[in-house]
C-alpha positions as CSV (number, residue, x, y, z in Angstrom):
1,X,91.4,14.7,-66.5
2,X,87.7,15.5,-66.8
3,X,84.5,12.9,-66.8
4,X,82.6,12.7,-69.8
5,X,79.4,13.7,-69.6
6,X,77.7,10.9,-70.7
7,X,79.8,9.0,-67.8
8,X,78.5,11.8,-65.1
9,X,74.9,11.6,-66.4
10,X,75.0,7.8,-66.2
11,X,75.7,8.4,-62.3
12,X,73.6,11.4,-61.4
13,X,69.9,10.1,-62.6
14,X,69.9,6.7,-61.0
15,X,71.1,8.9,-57.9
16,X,68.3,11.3,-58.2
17,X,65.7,9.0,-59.3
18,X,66.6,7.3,-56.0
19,X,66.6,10.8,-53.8
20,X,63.0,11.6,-55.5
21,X,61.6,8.1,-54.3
22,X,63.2,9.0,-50.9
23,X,61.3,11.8,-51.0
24,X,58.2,10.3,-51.9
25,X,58.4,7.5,-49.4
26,X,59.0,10.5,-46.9
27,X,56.2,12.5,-48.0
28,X,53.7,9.4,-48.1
29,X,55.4,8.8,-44.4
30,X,54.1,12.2,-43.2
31,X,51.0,11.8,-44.6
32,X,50.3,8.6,-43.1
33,X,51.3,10.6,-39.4
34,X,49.2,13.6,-40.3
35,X,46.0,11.0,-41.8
36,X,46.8,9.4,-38.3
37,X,47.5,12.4,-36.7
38,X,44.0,13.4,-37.7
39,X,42.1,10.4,-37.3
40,X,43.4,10.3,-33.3
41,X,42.1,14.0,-33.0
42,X,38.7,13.1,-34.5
43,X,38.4,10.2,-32.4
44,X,39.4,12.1,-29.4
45,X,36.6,14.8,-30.4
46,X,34.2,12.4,-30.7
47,X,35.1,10.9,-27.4
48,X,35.0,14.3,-25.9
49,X,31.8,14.8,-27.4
50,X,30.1,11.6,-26.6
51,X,31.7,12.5,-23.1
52,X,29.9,15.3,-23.0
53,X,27.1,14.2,-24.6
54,X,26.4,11.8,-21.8
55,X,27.7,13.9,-19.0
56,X,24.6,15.8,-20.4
57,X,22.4,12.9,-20.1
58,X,23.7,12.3,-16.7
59,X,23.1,15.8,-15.6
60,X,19.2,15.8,-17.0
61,X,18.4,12.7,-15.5
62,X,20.0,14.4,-12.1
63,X,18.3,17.6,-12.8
64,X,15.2,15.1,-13.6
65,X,15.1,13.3,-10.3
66,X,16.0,16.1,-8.3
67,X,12.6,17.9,-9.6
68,X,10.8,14.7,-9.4
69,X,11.8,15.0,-6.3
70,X,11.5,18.3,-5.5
71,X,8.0,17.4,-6.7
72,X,7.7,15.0,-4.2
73,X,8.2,16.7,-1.8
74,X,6.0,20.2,-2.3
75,X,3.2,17.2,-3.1
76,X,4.0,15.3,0.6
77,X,4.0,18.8,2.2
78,X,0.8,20.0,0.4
79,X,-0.7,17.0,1.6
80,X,0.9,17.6,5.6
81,X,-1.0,20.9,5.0
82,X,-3.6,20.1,4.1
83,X,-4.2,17.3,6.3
84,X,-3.5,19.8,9.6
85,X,-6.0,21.9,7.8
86,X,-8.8,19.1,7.6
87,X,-7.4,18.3,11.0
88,X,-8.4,22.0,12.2
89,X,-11.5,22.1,10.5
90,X,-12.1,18.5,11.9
91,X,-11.7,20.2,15.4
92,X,-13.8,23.3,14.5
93,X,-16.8,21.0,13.8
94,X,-16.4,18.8,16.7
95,X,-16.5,21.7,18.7
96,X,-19.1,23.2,16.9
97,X,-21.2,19.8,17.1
98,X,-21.1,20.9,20.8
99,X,-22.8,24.1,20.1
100,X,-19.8,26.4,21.3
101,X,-17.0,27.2,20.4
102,X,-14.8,30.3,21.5
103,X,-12.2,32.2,19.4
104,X,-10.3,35.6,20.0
105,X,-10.3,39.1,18.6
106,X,-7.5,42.0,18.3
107,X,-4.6,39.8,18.9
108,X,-6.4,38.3,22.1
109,X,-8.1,41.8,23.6
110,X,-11.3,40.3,22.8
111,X,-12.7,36.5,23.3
112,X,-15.7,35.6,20.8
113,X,-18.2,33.1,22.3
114,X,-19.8,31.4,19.0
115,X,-23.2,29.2,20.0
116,X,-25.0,27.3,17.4
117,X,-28.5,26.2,17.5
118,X,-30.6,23.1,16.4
119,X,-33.7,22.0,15.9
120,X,-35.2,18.0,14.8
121,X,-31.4,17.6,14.2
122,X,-30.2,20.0,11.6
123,X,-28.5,23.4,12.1
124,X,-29.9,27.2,12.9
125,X,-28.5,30.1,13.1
126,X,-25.5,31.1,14.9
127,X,-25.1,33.6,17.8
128,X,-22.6,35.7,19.2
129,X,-21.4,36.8,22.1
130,X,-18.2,39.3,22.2
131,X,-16.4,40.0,25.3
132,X,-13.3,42.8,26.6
133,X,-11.7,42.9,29.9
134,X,-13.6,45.5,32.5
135,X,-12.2,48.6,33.5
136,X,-9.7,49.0,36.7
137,X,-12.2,49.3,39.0
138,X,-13.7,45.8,37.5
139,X,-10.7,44.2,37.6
140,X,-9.7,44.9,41.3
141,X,-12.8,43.0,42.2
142,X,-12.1,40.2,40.1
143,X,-13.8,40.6,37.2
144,X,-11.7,39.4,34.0
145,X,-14.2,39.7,31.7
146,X,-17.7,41.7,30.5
147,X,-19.9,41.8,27.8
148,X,-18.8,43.9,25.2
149,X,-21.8,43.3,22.3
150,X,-23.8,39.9,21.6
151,X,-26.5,39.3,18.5
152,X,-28.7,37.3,21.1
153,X,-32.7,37.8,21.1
154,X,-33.0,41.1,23.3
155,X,-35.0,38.8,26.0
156,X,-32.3,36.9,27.0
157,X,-30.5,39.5,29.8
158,X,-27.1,38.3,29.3
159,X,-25.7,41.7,30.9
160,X,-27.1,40.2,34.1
161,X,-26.2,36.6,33.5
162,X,-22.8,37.6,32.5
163,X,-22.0,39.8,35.9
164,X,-23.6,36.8,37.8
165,X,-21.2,33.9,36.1
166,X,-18.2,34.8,35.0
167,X,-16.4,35.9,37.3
168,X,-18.0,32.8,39.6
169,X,-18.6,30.0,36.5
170,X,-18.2,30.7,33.1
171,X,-19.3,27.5,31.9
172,X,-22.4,27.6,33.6
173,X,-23.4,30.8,32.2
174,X,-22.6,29.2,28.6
175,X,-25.3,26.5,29.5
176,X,-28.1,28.9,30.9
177,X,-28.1,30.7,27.6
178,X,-27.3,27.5,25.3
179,X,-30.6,26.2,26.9
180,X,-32.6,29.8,26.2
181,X,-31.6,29.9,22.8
182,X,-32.3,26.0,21.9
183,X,-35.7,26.1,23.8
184,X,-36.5,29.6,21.8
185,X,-35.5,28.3,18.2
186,X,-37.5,25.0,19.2
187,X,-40.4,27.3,20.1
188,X,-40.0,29.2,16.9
189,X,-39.8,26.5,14.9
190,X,-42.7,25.0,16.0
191,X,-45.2,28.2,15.8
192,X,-43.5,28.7,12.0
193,X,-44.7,24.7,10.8
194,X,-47.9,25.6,12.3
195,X,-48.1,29.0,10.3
196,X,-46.9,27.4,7.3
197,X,-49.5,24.2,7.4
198,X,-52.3,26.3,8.9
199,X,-53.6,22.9,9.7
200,X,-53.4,20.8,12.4
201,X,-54.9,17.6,11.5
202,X,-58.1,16.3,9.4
203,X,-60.8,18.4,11.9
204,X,-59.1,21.4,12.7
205,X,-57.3,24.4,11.4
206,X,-55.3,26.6,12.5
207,X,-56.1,30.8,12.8
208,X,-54.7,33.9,14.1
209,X,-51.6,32.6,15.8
210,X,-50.1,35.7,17.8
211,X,-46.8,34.8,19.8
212,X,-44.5,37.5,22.3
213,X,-40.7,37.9,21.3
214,X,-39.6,35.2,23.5
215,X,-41.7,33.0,21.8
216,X,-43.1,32.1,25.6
217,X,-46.7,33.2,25.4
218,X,-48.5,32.1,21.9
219,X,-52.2,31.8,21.0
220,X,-53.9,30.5,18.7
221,X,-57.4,29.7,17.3
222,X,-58.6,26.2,16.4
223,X,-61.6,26.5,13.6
224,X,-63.0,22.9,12.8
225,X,-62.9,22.1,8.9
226,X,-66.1,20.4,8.4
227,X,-68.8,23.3,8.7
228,X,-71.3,20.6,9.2
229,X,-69.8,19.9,12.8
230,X,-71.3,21.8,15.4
231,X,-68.4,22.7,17.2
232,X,-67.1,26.2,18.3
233,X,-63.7,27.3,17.5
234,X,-61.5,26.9,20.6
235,X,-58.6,29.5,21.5
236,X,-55.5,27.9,22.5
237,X,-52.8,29.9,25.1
238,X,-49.4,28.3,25.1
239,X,-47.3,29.3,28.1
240,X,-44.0,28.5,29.1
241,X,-43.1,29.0,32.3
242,X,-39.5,28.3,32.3
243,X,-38.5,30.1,28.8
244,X,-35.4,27.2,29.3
245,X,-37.4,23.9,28.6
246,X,-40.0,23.0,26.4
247,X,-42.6,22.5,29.3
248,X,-46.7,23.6,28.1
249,X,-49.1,24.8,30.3
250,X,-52.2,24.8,27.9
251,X,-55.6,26.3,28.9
252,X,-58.6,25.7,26.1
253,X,-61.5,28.5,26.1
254,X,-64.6,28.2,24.0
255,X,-65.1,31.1,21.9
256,X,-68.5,32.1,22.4
């Protein structure tokens, strides 16, 4: 015996109405896991991120320190350097305040002899002395050294003074011609202020000064400045008879 339909409809809405709200709760179920779902990824993206972020942070502040660093440490060595290099030139001068100093030439095939001169305390020129090792024959008589070329005035005859001293004294042939080469520029010096002033004090002047090279025989005319003095003018000969010291032997003629 069949249903009526009005007995089978009765049934099957409720029933569907009740599967479609099923549905729906299911639905709004999944969308609430995929809302969360997504939420959970976000948040883990923007923890990766701020990870990252800060690992970035982390790695420029590293990055930073090691070049300050780094910095550091090229400005501690440029400051090693360049302390050994005021040390050197420190060294230089104190050995130059000595008036000699020595240095080499071609890898050590040559030695340099640098001597400075002075005069009332401030510094001259500078002269050299350049020096090669002899020839066989030199060497198997004991001679290390020679003098190869020098920029020292022609009288000083270091040719000599170097076969006499350095195979015997080295040093002491460094002191004979330090001691010519002070006592010349001192010489020099002196004759040049004379030149320059042309007067020597409040009654006399000074004429016609004629000097050797070495500086070690001058003269010179004195011509008083007050033409109402009877005086003649007086010649003047300055000798030195060691060309090493300052010592004067003066003799005065009156110019007739």
């Amino acid at each position: 015996m069949s249903t009526p339909l009005n007995t089978r409809l009765s049934r099957d809405i409720p029933a569907a109405l009740a599967q479609i709200q099923e549905d729906v709760r299911e639905e709004h179920k999944l969308e609430q896991r995929l809302y969360q779902a997504t939420l959970q990824e976000k948040s883990v993206t923007s923890i990766g991120m701020l990870l990252a972020q800060r690992q970035e942070q982390h790695s420029k502040r590293l990055d930073g320190e090691e070049k300050e660093a780094d910095l550091e440490q090229k400005m501690m060595k440029g400051i090693w350097e360049e302390s050994k290099t005021r040390h050197a030139l420190s060294l230089e001068q104190a050995h130059r305040l000595t008036g000699r100093s020595e240095f080499i030439l071609r890898g050590g095939a040559m030695r340099g002899i640098r001597l400075e001169t002075f005069y009332e305390g401030a510094y001259h020129e500078t002269y050299y002395i350049i020096l090669q090792p002899p020839g066989p024959k030199a060497r198997s008589k004991g001679i290390s050294w020679r003098v190869h070329r020098h920029t020292l005035p022609s009288f000083i005859p270091i040719r000599q003074l170097g076969k006499a001293w350095l195979r015997k004294n080295e040093q002491r042939l460094w002191m004979e011609v330090d001691e010519l080469l002070q006592a010349y520029v001192s010489r020099r010096e002196q004759l040049k202020a004379l030149k320059s002033s042309n007067v020597l004090n409040e009654w006399w002047s000074v004429q016609d000064i004629q000097a050797d090279t070495s500086l070690s025989f001058a003269t010179l005319m004195l011509c008083p400045m007050r033409s109402t003095l009877s005086i003649p003018s007086i010649m003047v000969r300055l000798m030195y008879e060691d060309k090493k010291i300052l010592q004067r032997v003066i003799t005065i003629d009156f110019d007739k």
